[in-house]
Backbone bond lengths (Angstrom), bond angles and torsions (degrees), N, CA, C in turn:
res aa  C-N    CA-C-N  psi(-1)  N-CA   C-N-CA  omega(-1)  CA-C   N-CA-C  phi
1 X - - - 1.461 - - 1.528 108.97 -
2 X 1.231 98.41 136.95 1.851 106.71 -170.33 1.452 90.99 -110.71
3 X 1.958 112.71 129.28 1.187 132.38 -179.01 1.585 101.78 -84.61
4 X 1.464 124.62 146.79 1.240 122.46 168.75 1.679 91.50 -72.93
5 X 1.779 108.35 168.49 1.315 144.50 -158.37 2.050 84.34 -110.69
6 X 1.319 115.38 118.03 1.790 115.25 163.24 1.579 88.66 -121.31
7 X 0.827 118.35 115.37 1.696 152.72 162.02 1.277 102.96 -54.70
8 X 1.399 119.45 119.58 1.304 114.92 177.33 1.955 127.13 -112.78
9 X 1.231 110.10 76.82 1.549 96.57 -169.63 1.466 133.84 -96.50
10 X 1.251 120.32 96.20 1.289 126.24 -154.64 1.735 135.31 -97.02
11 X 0.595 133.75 175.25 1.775 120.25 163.63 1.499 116.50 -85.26
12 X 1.255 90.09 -32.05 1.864 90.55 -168.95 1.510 93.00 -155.72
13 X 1.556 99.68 -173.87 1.937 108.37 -177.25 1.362 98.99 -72.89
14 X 1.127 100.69 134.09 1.865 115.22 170.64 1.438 83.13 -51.86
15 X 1.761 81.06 158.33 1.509 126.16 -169.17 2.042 99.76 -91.68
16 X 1.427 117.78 147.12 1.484 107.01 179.54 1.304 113.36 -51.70
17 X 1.266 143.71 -49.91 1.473 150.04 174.19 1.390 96.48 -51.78
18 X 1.231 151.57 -69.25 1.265 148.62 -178.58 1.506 106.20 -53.32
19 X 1.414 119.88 -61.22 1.567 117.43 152.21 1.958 117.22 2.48
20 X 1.481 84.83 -79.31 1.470 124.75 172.07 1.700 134.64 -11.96
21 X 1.515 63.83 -63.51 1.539 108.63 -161.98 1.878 91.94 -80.66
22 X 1.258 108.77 -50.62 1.463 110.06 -157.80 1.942 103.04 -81.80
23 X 1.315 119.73 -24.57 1.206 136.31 -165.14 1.922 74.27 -76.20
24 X 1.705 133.86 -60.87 1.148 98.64 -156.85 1.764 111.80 -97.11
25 X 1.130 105.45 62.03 1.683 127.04 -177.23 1.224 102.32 -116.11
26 X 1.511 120.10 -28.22 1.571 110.07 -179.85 1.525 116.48 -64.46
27 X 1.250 118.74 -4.48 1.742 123.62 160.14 1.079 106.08 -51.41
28 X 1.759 131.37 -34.75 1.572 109.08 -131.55 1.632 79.74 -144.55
29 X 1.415 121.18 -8.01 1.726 96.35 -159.00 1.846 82.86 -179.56
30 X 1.512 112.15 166.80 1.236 122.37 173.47 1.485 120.54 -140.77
31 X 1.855 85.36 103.56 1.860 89.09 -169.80 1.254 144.65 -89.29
32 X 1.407 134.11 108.82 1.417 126.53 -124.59 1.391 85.52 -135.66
33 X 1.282 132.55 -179.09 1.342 167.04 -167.86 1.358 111.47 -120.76
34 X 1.648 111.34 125.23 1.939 112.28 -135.45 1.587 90.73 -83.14
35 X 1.461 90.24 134.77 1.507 100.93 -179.11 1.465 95.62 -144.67
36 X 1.360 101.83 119.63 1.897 120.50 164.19 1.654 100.50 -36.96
37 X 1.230 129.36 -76.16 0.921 143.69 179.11 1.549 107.03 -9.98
38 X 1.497 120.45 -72.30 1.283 132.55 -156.52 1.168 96.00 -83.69
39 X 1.324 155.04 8.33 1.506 138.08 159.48 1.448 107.36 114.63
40 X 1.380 115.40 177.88 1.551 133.64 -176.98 1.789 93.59 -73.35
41 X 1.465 111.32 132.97 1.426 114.50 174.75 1.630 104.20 -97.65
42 X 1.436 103.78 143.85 1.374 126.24 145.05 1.756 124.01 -11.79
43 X 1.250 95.44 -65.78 1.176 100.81 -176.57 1.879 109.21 -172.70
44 X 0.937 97.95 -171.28 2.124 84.40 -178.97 1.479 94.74 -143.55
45 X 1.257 101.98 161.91 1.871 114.01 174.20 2.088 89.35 -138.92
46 X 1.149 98.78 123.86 1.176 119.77 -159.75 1.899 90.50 -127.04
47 X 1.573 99.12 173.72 1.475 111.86 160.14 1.797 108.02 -141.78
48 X 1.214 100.73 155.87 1.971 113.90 -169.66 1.354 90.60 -36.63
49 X 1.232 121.82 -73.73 1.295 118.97 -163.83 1.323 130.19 -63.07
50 X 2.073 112.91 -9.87 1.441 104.18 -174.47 2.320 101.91 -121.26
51 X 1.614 88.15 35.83 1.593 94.38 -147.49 1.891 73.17 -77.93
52 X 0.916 124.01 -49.05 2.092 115.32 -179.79 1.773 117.01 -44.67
53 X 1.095 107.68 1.92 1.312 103.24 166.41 2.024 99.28 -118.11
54 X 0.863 136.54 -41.64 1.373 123.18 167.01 1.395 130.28 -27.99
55 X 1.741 115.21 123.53 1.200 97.14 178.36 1.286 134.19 -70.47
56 X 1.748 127.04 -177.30 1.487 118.34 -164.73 1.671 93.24 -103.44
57 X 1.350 100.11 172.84 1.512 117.32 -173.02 1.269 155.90 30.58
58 X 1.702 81.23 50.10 1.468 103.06 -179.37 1.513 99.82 -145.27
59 X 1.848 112.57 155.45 1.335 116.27 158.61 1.408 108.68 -7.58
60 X 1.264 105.29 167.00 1.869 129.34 176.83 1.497 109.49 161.50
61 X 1.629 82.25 119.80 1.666 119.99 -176.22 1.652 97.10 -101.13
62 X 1.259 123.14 102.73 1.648 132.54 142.39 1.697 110.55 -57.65
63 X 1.811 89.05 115.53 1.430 97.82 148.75 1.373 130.33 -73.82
64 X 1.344 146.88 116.07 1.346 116.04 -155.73 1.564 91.81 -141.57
65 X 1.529 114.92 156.14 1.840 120.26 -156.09 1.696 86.75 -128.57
66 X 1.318 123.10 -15.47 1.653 111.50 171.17 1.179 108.27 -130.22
67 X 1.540 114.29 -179.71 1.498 121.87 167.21 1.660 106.83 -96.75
68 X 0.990 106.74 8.80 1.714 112.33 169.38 1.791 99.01 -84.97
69 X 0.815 128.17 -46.26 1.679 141.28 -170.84 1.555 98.00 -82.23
70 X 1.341 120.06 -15.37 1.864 104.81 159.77 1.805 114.82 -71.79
71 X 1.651 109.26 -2.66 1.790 94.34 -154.80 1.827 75.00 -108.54
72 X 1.408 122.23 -8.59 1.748 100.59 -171.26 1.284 114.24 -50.70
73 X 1.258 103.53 -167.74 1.760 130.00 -175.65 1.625 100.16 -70.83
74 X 1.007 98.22 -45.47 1.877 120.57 -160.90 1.378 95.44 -79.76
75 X 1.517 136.29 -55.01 1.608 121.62 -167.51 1.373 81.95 -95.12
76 X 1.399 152.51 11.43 1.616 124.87 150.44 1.437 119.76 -72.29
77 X 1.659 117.23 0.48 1.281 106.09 -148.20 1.804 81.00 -119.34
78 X 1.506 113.28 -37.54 1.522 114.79 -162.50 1.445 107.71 -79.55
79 X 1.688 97.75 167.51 1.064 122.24 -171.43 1.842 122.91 -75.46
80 X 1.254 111.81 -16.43 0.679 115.81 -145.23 1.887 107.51 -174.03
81 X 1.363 126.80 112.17 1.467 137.47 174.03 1.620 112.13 -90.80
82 X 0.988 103.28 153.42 1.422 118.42 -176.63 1.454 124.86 -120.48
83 X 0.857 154.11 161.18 1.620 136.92 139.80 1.768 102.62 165.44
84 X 1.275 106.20 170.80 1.603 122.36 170.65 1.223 107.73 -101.97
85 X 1.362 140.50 34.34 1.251 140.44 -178.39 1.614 103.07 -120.41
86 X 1.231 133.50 97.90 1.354 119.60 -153.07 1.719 104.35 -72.74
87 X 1.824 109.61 -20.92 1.714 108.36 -179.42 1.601 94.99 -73.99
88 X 1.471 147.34 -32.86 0.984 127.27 178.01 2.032 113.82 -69.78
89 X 1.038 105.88 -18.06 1.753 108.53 168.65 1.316 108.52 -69.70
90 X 1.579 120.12 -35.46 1.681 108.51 -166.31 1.222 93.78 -108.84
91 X 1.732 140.84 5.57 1.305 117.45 142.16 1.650 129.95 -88.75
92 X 1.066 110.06 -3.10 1.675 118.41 153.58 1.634 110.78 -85.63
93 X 1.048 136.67 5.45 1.813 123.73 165.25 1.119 117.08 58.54
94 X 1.400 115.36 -140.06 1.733 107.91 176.71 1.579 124.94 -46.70
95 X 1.268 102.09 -23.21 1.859 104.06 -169.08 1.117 107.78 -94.24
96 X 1.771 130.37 -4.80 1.257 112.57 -162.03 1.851 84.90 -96.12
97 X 2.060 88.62 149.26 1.710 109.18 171.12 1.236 106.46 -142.51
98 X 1.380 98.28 116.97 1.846 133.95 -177.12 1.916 90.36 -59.96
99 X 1.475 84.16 123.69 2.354 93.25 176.94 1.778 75.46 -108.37
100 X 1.243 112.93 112.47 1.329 146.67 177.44 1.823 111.02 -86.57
101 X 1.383 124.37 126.89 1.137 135.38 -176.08 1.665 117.40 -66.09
102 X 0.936 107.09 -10.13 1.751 127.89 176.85 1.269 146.96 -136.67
103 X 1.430 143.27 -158.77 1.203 123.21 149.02 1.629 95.68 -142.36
104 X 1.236 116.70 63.90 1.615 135.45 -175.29 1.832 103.49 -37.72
105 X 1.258 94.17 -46.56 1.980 109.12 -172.81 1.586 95.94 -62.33
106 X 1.232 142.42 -71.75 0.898 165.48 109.88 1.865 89.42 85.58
107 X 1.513 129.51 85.13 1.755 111.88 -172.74 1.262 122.75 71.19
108 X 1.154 112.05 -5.04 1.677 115.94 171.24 1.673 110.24 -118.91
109 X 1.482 102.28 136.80 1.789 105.80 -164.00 1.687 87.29 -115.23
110 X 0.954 111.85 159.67 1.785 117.26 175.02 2.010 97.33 -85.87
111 X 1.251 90.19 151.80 1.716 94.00 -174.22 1.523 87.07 -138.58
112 X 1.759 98.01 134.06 1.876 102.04 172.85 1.274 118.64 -77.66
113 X 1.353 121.91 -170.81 1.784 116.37 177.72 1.486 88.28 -75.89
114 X 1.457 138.49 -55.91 1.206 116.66 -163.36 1.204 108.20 -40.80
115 X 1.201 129.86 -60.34 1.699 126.87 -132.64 1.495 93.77 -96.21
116 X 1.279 118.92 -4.70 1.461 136.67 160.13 1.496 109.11 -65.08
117 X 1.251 121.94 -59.22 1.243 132.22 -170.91 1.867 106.32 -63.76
118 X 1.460 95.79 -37.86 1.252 98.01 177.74 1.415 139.52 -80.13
119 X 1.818 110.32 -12.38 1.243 144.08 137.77 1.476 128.96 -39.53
120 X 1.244 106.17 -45.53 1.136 127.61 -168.00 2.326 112.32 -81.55
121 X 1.474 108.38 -47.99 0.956 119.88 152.60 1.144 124.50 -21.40
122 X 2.332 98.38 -70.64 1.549 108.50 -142.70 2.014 90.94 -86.64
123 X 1.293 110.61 12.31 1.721 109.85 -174.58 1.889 102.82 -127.69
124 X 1.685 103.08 10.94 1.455 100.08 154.62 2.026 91.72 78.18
125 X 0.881 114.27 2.78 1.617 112.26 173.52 1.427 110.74 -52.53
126 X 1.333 126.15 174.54 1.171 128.58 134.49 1.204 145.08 -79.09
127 X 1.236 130.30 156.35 1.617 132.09 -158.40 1.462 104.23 -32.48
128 X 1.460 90.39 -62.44 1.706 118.76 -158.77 1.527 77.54 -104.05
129 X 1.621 116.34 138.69 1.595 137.76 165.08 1.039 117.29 -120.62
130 X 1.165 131.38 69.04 1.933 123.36 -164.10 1.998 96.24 -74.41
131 X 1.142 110.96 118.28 1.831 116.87 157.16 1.077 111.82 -85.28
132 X 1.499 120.78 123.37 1.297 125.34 179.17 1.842 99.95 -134.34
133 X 1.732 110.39 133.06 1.293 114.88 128.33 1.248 160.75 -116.65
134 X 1.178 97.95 149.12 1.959 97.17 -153.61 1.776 107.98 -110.26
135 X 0.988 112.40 -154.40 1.664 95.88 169.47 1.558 112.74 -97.61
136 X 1.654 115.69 8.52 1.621 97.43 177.82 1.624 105.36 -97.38
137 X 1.530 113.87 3.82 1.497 122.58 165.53 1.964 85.21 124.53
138 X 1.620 121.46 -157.87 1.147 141.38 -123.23 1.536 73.09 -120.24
139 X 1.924 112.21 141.91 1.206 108.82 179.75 2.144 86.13 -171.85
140 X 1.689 79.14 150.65 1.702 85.37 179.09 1.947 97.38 -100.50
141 X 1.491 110.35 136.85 1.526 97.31 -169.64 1.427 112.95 -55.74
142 X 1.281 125.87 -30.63 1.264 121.04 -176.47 1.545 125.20 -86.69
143 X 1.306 123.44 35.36 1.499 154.24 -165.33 1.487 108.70 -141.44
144 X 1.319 117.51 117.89 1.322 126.00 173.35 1.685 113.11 -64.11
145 X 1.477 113.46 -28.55 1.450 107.65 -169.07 1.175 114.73 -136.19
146 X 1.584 116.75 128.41 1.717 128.28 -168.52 2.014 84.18 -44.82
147 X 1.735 87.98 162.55 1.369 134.50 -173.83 1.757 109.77 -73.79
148 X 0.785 137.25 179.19 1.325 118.75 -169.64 1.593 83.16 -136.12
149 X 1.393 111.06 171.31 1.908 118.86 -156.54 1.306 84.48 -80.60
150 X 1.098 139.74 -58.46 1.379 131.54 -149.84 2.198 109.04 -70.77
151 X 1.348 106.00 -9.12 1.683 115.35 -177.24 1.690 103.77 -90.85
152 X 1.338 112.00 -26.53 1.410 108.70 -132.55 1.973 97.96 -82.13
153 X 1.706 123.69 -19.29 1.144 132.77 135.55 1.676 133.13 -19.23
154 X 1.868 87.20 -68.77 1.249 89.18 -178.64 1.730 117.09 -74.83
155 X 1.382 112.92 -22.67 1.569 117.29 167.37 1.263 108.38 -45.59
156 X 1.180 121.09 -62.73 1.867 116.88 -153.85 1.776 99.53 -73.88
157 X 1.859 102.38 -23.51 1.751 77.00 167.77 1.493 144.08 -81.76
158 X 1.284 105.29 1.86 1.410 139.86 169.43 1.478 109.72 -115.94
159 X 0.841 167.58 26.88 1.789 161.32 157.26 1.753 103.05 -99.40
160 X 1.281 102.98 129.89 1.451 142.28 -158.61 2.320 77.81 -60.93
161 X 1.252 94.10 -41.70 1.676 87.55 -165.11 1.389 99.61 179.71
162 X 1.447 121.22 125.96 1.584 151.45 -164.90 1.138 92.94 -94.66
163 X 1.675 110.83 128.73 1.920 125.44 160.76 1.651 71.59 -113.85
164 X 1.785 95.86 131.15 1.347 134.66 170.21 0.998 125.89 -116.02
165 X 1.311 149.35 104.65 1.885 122.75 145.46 1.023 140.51 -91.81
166 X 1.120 108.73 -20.43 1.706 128.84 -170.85 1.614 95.73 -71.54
167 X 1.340 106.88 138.78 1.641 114.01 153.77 1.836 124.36 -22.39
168 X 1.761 73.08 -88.29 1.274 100.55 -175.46 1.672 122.71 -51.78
169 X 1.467 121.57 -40.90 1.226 134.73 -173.00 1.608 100.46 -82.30
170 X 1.663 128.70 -19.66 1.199 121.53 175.64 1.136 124.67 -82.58
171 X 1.832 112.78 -16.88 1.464 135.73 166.41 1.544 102.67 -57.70
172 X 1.443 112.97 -47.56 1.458 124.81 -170.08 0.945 106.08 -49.58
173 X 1.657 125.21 -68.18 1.222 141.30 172.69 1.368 115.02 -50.33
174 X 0.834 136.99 -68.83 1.817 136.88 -178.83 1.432 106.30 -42.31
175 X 1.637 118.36 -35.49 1.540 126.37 164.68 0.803 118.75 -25.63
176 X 1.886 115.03 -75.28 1.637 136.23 177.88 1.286 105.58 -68.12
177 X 1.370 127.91 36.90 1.453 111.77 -166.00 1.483 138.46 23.79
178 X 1.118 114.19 17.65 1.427 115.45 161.25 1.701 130.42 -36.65
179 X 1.536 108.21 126.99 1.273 112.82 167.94 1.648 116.73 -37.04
180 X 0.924 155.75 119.77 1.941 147.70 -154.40 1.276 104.66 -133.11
181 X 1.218 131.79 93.38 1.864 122.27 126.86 1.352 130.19 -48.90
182 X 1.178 130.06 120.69 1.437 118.36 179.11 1.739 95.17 -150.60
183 X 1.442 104.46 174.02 1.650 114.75 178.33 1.575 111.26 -86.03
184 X 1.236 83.46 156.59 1.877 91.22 -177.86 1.879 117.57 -47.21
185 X 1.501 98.90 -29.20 1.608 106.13 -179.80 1.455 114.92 -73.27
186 X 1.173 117.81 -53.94 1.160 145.49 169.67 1.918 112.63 -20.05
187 X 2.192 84.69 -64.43 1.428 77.53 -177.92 1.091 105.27 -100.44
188 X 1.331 147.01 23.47 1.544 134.74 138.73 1.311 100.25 -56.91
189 X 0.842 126.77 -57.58 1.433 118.04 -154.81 2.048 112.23 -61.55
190 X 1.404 105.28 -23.42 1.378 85.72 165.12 1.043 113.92 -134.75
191 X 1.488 114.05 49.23 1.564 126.76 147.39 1.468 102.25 85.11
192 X 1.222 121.63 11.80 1.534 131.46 166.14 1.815 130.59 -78.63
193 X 1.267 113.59 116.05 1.271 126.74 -153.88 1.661 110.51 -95.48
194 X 1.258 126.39 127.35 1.591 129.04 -170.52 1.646 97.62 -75.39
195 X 1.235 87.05 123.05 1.303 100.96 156.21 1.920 104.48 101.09
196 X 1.200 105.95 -22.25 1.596 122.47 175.14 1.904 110.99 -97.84
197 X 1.258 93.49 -53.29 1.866 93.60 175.02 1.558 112.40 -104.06
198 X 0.887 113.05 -22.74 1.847 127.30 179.92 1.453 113.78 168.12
199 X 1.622 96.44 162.15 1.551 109.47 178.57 1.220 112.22 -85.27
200 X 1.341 137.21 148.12 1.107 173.46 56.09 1.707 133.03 35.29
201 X 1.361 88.36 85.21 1.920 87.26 176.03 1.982 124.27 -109.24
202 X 1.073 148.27 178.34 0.775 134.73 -140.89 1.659 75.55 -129.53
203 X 1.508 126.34 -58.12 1.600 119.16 -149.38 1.630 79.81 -129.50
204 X 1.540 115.60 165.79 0.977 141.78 -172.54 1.479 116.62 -78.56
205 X 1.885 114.61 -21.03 1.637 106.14 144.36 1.603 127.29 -64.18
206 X 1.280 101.76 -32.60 1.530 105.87 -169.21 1.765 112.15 -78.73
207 X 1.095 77.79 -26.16 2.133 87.73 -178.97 1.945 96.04 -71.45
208 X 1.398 103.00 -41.30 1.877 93.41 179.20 1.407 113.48 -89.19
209 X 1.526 110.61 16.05 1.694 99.90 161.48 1.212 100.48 -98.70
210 X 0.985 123.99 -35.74 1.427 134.79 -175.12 2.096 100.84 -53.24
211 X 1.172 99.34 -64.24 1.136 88.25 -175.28 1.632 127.16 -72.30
212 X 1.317 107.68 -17.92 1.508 99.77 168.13 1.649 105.85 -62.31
213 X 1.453 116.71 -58.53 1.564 108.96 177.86 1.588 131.36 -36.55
214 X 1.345 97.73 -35.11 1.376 115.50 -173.10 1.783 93.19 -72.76
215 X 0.766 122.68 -60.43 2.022 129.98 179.00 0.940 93.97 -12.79
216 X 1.576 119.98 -60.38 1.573 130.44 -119.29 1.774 104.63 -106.02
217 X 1.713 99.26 -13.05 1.760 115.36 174.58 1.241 124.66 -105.15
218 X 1.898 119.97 63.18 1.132 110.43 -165.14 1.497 113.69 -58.93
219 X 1.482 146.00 -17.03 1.178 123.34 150.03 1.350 149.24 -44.42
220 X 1.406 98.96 -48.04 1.709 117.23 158.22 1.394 103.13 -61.16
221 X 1.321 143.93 -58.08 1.319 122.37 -166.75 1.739 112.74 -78.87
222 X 1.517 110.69 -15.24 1.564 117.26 177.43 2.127 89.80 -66.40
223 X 0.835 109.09 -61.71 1.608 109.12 -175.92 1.242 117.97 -72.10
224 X 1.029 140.99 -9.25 1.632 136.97 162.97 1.756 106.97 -89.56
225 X 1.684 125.42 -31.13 1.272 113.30 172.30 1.333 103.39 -76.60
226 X 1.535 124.61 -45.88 1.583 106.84 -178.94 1.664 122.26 -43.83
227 X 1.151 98.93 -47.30 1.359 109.65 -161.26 2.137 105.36 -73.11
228 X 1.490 92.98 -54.90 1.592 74.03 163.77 1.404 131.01 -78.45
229 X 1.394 139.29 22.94 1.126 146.40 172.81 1.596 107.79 -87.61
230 X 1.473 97.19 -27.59 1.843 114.82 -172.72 1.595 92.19 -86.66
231 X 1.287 109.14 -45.78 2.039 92.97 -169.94 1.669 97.28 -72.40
232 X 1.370 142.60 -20.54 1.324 124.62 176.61 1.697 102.34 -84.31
233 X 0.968 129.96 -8.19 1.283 122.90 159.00 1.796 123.49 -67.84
234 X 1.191 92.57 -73.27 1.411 112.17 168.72 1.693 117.92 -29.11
235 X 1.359 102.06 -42.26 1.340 108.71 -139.81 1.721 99.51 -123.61
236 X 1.356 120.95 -40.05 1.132 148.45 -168.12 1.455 140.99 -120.55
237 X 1.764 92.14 27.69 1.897 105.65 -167.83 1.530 88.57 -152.89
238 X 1.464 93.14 124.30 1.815 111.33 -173.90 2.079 93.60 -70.91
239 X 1.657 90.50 -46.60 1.834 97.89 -173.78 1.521 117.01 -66.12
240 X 1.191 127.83 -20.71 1.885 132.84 144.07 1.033 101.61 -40.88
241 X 1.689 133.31 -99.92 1.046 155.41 -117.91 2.038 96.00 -74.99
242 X 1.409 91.88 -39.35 1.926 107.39 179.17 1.623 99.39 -54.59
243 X 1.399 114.63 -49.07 1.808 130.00 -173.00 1.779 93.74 -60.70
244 X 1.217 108.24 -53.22 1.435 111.89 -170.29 1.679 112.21 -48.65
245 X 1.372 96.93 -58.06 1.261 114.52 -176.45 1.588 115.89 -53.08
246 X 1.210 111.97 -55.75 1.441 123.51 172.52 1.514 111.12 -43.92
247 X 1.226 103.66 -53.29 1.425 102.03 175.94 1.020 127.79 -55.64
248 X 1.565 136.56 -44.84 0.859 135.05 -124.51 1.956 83.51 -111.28
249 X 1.523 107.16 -36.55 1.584 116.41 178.56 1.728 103.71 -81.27
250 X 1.288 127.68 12.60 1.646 144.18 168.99 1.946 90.05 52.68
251 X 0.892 137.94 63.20 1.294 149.26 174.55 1.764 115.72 -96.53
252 X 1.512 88.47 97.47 1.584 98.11 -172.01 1.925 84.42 -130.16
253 X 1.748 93.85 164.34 1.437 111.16 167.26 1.266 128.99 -103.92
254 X 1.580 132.97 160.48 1.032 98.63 -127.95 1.853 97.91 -81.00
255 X 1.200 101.69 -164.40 1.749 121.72 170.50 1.481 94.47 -44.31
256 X 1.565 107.58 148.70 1.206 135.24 -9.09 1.744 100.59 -94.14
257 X 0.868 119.26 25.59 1.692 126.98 -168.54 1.663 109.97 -110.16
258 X 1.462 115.87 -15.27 1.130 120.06 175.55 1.968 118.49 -68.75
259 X 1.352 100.34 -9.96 1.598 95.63 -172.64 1.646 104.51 -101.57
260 X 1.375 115.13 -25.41 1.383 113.56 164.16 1.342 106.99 -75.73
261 X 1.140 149.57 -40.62 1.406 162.56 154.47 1.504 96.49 -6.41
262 X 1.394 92.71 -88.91 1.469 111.05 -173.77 1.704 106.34 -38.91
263 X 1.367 109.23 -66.63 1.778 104.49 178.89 1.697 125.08 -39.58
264 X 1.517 110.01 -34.59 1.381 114.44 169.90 0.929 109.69 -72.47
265 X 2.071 147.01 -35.85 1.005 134.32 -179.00 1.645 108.76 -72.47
266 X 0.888 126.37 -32.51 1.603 120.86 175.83 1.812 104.80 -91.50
267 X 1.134 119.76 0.46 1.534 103.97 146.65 1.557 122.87 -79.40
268 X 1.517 104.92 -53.54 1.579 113.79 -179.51 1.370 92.10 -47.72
269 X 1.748 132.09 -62.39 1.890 103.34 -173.40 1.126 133.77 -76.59
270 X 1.675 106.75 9.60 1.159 97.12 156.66 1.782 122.73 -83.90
271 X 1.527 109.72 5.64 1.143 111.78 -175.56 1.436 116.81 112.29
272 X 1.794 132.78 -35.94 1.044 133.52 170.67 1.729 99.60 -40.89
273 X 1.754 93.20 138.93 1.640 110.43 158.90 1.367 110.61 -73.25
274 X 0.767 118.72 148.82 1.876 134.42 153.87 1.629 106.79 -35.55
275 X 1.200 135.84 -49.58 1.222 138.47 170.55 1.462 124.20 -87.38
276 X 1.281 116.84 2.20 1.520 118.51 168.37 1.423 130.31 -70.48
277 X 1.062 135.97 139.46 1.415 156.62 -167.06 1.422 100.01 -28.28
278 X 1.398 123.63 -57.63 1.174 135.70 -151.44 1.907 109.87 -78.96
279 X 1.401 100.92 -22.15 0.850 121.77 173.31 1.682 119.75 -58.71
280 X 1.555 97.98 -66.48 1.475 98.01 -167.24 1.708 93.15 -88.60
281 X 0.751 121.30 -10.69 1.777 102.71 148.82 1.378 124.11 -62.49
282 X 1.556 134.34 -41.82 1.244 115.15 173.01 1.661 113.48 -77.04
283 X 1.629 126.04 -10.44 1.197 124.23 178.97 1.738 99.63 -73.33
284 X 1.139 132.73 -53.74 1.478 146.71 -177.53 1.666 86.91 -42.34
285 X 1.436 118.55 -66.89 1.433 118.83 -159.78 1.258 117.57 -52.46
286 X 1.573 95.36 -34.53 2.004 97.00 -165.92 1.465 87.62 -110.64
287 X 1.164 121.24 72.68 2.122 109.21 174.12 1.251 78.92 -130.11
288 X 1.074 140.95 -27.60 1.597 125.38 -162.54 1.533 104.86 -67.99
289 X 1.840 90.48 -50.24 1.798 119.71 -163.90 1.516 86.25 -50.81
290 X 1.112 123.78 -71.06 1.103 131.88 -150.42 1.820 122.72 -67.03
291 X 1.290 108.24 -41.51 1.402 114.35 138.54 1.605 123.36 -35.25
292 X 1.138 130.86 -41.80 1.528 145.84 -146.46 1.703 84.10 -89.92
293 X 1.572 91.26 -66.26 2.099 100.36 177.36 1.092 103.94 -38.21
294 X 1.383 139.98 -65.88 1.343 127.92 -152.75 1.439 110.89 -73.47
């Protein structure tokens, strides 16, 4: 399978999120630094200031660092905006794509309260599983002794409802779709909204009333894990934002692999994993076709 060529013309060394971002493109495309040599590109990801060296007539993705640089000449013309500024994503509209600091989704699937509840059973849990961390590390209240690093994964994909603070570990959690308590700082910090991605407590009693209530509302917790499972996608997965991008710059490889191509990229946004069911059923379906093409 032959990768399309994304042309890369920049001002300076990409930024780590752009880094990021471009490291998980090698699924879909191979992004290099424009060289005659290597052939006609795919498409280019350029910046305002380095868009006069980009070649002509093809896709073009603007990297862009303001919302002044969404109204130029150059992002009026492209396919597609870029940046870590999430107000410069929602002033480009359909074209703008968030270069995300992580890949939070990354091995973690969202799990509902049912199949939670049903987790919880087949591992001898209790009804109700409240996960809480505190400062002696990750612990179920009815357990004398924190969780050990290698459990504390599989906890939040089974626990009735996660007390969080940490950033990073609340990304974790919102991953598996977990029901989430966390502090007001916490979820500023990764763009998580009370009452839309999880509740919000002020002190470490109020975060465990919160979460016993939350146990006990599998609707409320069915709609606060969906929904924050979608803002760590959206917002918090280098391999989204790569799908986004592809799409949006129409980046397929070439014939005869480009039409299954394409079907996996609009499965992955719809959310299917790479290893999901649905998957190697449409690979089984089209192996013949695709054999036949070549």
């Amino acid at each position: 399978m032959t990768l399309p060529l994304l042309a890369l013309a920049l001002e300076r060394s990409p930024s780590a999120a752009l880094t990021l971002l471009l490291a998980a493109m090698f699924r879909w495309c191979v992004p290099a630094a424009i060289d005659p040599a290597a052939g006609d590109p795919a498409a280019v990801l350029t910046t305002v200031g380095a868009a006069g060296r980009a070649p002509q007539g093809c896709p073009l993705a603007v990297w862009a660092q303001s919302v002044e640089e969404t109204g130029s000449k150059v992002a009026a013309r492209a396919a597609a905006i870029v940046s870590v500024d999430p107000s410069v994503v929602a002033a480009a509209g359909d074209r703008g794509v968030l270069a995300p600091s992580g890949s939070h989704a990354h091995g973690r699937r969202p799990v509902s309260p049912f199949v939670r509840e049903r987790l919880r059973r087949a591992r001898g849990l209790s009804e109700v599983a409240l996960l809480e961390q505190n400062d002696h590390g990750w612990r179920w209240p009815e357990l004398p002794d924190p969780l050990p690093d290698d459990l504390i994964e599989t906890a939040m994909a089974c626990a009735s409802a996660v007390v969080v603070a940490e950033p990073a570990w609340l990304l974790a959690a919102l991953a598996w779709g977990a029901p989430c308590i966390s502090d007001p700082d916490a979820a500023e910090q990764v763009g998580a909204i009370a009452d839309l991605h999880l509740l919000v407590g002020q002190a470490p009693g109020e975060r465990r009333e919160l979460a016993g209530r939350l146990a006990l509302d599998p609707g409320l917790a069915s709609r606060l894990g969906w929904a924050g499972r979608r803002l760590v996608e959206r917002h918090h997965d280098a391999a989204r934002s790569a799908m986004r991008l592809a799409e949006l710059l129409a980046l397929r490889p070439s014939p005869p692999e480009a039409a299954t191509a394409s079907a996996r990229l609009q499965l992955g946004l719809l959310g299917a994993p790479g290893d999901a069911r649905i998957a190697g059923r449409f690979a089984e379906a089209t192996a013949a076709l695709t054999a036949k093409e070549r």
